[in-house]
C-alpha positions as CSV (number, residue, x, y, z in Angstrom):
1,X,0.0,0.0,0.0
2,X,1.6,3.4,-0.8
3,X,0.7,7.0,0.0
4,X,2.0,10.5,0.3
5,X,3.5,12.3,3.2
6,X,5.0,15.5,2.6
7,X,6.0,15.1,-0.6
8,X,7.4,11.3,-0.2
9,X,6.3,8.1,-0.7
10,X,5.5,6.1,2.4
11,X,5.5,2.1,1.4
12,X,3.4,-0.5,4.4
13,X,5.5,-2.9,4.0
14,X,3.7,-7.0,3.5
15,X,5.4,-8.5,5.9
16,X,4.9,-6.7,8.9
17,X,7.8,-4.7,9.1
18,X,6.9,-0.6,10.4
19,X,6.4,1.6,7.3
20,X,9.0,3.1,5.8
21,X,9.3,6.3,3.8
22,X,11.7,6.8,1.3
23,X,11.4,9.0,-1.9
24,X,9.9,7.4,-4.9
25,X,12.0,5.9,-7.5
26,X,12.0,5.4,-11.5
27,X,10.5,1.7,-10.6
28,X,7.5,3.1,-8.0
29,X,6.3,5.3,-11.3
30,X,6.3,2.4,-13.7
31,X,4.6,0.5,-11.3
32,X,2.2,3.1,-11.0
33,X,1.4,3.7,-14.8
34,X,1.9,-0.3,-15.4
35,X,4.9,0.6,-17.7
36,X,8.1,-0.5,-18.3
37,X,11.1,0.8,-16.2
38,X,12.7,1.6,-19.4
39,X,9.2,3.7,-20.6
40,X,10.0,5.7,-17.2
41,X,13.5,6.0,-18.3
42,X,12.9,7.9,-21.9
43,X,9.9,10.0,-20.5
44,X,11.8,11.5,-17.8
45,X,15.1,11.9,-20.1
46,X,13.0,13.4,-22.9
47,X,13.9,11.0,-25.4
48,X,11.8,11.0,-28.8
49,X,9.4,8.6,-30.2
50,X,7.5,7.8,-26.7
51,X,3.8,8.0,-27.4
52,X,1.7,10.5,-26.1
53,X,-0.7,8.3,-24.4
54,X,2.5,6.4,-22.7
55,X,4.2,10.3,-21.7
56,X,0.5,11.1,-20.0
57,X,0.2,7.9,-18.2
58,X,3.9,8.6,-17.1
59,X,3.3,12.4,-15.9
60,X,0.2,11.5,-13.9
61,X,2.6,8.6,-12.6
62,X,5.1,11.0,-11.4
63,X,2.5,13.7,-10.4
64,X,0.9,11.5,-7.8
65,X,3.9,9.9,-6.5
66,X,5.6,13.0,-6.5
67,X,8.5,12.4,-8.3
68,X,11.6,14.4,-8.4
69,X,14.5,13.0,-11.0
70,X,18.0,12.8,-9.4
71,X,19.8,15.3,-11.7
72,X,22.9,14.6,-10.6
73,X,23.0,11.0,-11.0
74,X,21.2,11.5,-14.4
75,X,24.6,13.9,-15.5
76,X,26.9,11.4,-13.7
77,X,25.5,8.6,-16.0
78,X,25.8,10.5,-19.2
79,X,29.5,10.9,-18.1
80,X,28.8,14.2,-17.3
81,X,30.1,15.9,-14.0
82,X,28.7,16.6,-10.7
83,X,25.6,19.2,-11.3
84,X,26.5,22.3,-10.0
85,X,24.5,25.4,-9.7
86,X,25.1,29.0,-9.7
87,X,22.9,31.5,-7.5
88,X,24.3,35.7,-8.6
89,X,22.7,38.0,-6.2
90,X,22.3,41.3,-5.6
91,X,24.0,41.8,-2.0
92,X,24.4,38.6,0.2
93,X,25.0,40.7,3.1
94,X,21.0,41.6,3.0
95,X,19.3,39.0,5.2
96,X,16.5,38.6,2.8
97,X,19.6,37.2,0.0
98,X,21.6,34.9,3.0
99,X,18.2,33.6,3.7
100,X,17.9,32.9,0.0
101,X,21.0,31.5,-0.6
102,X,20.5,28.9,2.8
103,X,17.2,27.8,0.5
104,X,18.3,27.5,-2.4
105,X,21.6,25.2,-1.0
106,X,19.1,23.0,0.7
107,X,16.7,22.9,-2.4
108,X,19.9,22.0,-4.5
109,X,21.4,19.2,-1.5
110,X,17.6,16.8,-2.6
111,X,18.9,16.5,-6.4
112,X,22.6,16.3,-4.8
113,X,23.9,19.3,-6.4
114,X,26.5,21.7,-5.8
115,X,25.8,25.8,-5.2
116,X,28.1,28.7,-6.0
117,X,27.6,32.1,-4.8
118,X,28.2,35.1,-6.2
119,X,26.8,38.7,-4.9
120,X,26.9,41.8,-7.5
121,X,26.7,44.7,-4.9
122,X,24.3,47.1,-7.2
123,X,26.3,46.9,-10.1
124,X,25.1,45.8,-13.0
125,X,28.9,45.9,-14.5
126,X,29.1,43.0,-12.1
127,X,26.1,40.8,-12.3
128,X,27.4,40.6,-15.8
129,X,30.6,39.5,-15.2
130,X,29.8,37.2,-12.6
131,X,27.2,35.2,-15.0
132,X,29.5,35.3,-17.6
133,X,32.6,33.7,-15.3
134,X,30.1,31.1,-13.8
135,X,29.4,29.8,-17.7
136,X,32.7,30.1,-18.5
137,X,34.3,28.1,-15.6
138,X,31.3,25.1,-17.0
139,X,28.4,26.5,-14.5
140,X,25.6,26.4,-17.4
141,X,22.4,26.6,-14.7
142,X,21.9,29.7,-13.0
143,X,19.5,31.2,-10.6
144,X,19.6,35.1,-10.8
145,X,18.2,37.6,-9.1
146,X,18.5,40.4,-11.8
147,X,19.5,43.8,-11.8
148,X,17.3,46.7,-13.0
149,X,19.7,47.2,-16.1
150,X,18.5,45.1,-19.3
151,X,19.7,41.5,-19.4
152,X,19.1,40.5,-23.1
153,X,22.5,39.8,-23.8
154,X,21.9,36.9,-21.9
155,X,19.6,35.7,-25.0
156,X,23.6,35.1,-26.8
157,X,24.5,32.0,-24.3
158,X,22.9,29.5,-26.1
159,X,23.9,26.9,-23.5
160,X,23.1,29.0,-20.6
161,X,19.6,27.6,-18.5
162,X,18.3,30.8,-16.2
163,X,15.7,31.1,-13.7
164,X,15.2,34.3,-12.0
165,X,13.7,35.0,-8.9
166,X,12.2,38.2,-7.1
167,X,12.0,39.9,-10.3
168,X,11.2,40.0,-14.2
169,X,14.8,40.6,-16.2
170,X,14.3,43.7,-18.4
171,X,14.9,42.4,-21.6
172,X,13.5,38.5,-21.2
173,X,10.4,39.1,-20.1
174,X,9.5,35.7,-21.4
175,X,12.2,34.0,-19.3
176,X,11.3,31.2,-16.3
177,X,10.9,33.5,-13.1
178,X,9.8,33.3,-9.7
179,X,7.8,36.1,-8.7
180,X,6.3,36.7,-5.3
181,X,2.6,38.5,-5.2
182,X,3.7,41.5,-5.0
183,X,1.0,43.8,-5.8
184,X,-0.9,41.9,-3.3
185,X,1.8,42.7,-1.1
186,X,1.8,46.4,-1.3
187,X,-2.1,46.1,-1.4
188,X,-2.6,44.2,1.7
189,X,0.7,46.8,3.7
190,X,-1.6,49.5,2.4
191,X,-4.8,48.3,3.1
192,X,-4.0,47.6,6.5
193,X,-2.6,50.9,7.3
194,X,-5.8,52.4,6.0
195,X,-7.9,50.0,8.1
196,X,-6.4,51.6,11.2
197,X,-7.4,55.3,10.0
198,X,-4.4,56.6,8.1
199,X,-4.9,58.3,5.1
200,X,-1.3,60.1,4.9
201,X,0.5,57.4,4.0
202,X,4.5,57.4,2.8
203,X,5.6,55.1,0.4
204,X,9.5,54.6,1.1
205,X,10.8,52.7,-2.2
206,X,13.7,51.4,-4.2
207,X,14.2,51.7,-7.6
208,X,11.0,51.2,-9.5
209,X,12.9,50.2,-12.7
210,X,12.7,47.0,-10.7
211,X,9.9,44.8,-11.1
212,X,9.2,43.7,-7.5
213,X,9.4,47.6,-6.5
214,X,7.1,48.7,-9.2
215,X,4.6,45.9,-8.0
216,X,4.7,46.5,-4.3
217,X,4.2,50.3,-5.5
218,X,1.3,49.8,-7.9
219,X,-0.5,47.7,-4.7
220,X,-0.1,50.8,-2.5
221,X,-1.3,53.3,-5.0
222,X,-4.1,50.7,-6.1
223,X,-5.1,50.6,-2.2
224,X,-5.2,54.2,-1.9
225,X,-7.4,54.5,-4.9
226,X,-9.8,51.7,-3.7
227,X,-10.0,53.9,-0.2
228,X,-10.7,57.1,-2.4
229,X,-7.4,58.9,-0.9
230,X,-5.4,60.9,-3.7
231,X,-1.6,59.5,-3.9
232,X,0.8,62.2,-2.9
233,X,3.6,62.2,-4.8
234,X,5.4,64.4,-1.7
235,X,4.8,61.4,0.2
236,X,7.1,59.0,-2.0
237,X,10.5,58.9,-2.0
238,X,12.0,56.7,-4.6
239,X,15.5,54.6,-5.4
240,X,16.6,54.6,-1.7
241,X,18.9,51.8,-0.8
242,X,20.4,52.0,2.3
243,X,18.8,52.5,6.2
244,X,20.9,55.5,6.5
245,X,19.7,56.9,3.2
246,X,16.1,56.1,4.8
247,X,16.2,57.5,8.1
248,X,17.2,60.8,6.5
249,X,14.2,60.4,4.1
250,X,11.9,59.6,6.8
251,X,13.0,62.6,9.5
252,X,12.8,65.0,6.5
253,X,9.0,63.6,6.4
254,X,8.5,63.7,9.4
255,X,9.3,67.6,9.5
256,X,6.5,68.6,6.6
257,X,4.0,71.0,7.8
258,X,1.4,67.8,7.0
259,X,3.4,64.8,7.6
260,X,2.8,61.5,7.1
261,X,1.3,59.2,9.8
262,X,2.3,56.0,8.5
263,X,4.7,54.4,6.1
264,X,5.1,51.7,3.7
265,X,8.5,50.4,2.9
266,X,9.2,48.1,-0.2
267,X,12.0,45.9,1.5
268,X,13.6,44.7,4.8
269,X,16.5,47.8,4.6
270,X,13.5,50.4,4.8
271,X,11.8,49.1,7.7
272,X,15.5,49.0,9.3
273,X,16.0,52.5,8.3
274,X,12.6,53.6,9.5
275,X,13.0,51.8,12.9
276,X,16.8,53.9,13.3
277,X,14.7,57.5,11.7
278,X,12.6,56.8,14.8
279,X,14.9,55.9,17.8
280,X,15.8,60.3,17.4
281,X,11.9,61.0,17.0
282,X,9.2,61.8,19.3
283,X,6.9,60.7,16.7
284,X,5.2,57.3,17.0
285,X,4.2,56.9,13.0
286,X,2.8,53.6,11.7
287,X,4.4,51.1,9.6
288,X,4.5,48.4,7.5
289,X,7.6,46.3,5.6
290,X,8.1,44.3,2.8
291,X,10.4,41.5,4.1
292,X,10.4,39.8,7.5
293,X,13.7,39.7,9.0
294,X,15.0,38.2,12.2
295,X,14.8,41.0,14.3
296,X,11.4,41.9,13.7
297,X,9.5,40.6,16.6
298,X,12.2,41.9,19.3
299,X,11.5,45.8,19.2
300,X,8.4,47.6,20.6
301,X,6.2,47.4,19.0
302,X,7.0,44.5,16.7
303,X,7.5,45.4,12.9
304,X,4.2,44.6,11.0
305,X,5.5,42.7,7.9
306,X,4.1,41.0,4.5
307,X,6.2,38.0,4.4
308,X,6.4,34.7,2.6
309,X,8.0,31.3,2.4
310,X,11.8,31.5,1.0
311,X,12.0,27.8,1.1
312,X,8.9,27.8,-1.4
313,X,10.9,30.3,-3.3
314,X,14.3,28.3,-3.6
315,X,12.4,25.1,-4.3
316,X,10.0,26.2,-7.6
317,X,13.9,28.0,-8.5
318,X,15.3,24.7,-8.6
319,X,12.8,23.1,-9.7
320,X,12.2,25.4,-12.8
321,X,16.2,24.9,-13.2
322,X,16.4,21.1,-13.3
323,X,13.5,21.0,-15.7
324,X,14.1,23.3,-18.5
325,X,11.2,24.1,-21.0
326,X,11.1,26.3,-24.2
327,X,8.0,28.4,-23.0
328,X,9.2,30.9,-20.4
329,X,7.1,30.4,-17.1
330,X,6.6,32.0,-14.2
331,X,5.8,30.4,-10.8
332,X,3.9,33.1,-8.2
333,X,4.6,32.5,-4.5
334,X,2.3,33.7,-2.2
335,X,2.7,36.5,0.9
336,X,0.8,37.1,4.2
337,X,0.6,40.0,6.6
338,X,2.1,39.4,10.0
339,X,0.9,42.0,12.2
340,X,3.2,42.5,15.4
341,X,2.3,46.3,16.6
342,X,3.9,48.7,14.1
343,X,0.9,48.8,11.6
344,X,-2.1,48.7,14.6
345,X,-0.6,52.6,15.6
346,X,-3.6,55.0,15.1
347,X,-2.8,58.2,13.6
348,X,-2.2,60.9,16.1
């Protein structure tokens, strides 16, 4: 008798024995879909002249069973060596891209790959070369997460695979991504700020050139529309990058003749630069970040957050990665508001 448990198979063994779980194998799907092994074999290696009724009964097979293809052993067996994967980041000294990078190396560990880092800093300059080292040194699957600057050069490395994650590349905007939902994201910050009786709301960004940004934006101006409160352009401040660049941003503000009474900021290093603005205020604004991060829950209040699963994230990256198709695709990962004290304030 066989089931699933969290994404394995579990097997009752006949004779008594306790149940073990193990992941499913090549053999449990032709089993499954009554097929040879060697029918398993060309389906999940892609090789021609399998007929389509055979390929389906094979998916739903593998579907049900949830079954993941060892990609490394597949390479090793081709005489191919170890699988190893690149991750190119913006800056791993961000907690949001450390906890990214843990995710994706534990992702990677199930098909027994190999991960190499790389971190870009903001410059586009170097996200290219870093790419363009990786292939050259025989890393041909990357996961990026891309610059603002265009990336359709990327469209020359024939042998390249990509998936990119966070954002849309400028430039491939048919190429596999995974995406967060992050107009819901600025929607739901916004909406919840609004729900506790602000209607001067700040919208502390990054650069909007950026995908994610523009999204998390477009959800905050679409909430203030939906609430019938004008945007304020004096009440956005755009392509900040660092918490000291914030505070400043944030104090300055503060000290309009009608300032703001709450804030949305687009990542983790806003709501860190809003929390250090505030330690020098009397002030007690509202506010809401895009990015949980680990010392979230420690201040008072507690930073109000929309935040989501990076494991999920790293996993549909790999995923994506280890099962190339021609047809870009994108893969949406959901978010949730975590309320904690920030975004309850009431305006003053």
């Amino acid at each position: 008798m066989t089931a699933r448990e969290n994404g394995d198979l579990v097997v009752s063994l006949n004779d008594g024995q306790e149940a073990a779980t193990r992941k499913p194998t090549m053999a449990d799907v032709a089993r499954h879909a009554g097929v040879s092994l060697k029918t398993v074999s060309r389906v999940v290696n892609q090789e021609p002249h399998v007929r389509a009724s055979l390929q389906q009964r094979v998916q739903a097979a593998i579907d049900a069973l949830g079954y993941r293809r060892n990609e490394a052993a597949a390479r090793l067996a081709r005489g191919a060596s170890m699988l190893t994967l690149g991750l190119v980041m913006e800056n791993i000294s961000n907690e949001f891209y450390g906890r990214l990078a843990a995710a994706v190396e534990a992702a990677a560990a199930e098909h027994e790959a190999l991960v190499v880092f790389g971190s870009y800093e903001e410059s586009a300059d170097k996200e290219r070369m870093l790419i363009e080292s990786m292939y050259a040194r025989g890393v041909d699957s990357l996961i990026v997460v891309p610059s603002a600057a265009d990336h359709g050069w990327l469209a020359r490395h024939a042998g390249l695979t990509t998936v990119f994650v966070d954002r849309v590349p400028p430039g491939l905007v048919t190429a596999d991504a995974v995406l967060l939902d992050d107009v819901r994201g600025g929607q739901v910050a916004t909406e919840h700020l609004l729900a506790h009786g602000h209607r001067r709301i700040a919208l502390i960004s990054d650069d909007e050139d950026i995908s994610s940004v523009h999204d998390r934006a477009a959800g905050h101006r679409t909430a203030l529309a939906a609430a019938g409160v004008p945007a304020d352009e004096t009440l956005v401040v755009h392509a900040v990058y660092d918490p000291a660049r914030v505070a400043r941003e944030v104090a300055r503000l503060l000290d309009l003749a009608d300032p703001p009474t709450a804030f949305f900021a687009t990542n983790n290093r806003a709501a860190i630069g809003i929390l250090q603005a505030l330690r020098e205020r009397p002030e007690r604004p509202a506010y809401v970040g895009f990015d949980d991060f680990a010392l979230a829950g420690v201040f008072n209040p507690g930073v109000t957050v929309v935040r989501y699963d990076t494991a999920r994230l790293a996993r549909a990256a790999v995923d994506l990665l280890l099962n190339p198709s021609r047809a870009g695709r994108r893969v949406k990962v959901p978010i949730e508001l975590v309320a904690r004290g920030s975004g309850e304030l009431p305006p003053p």
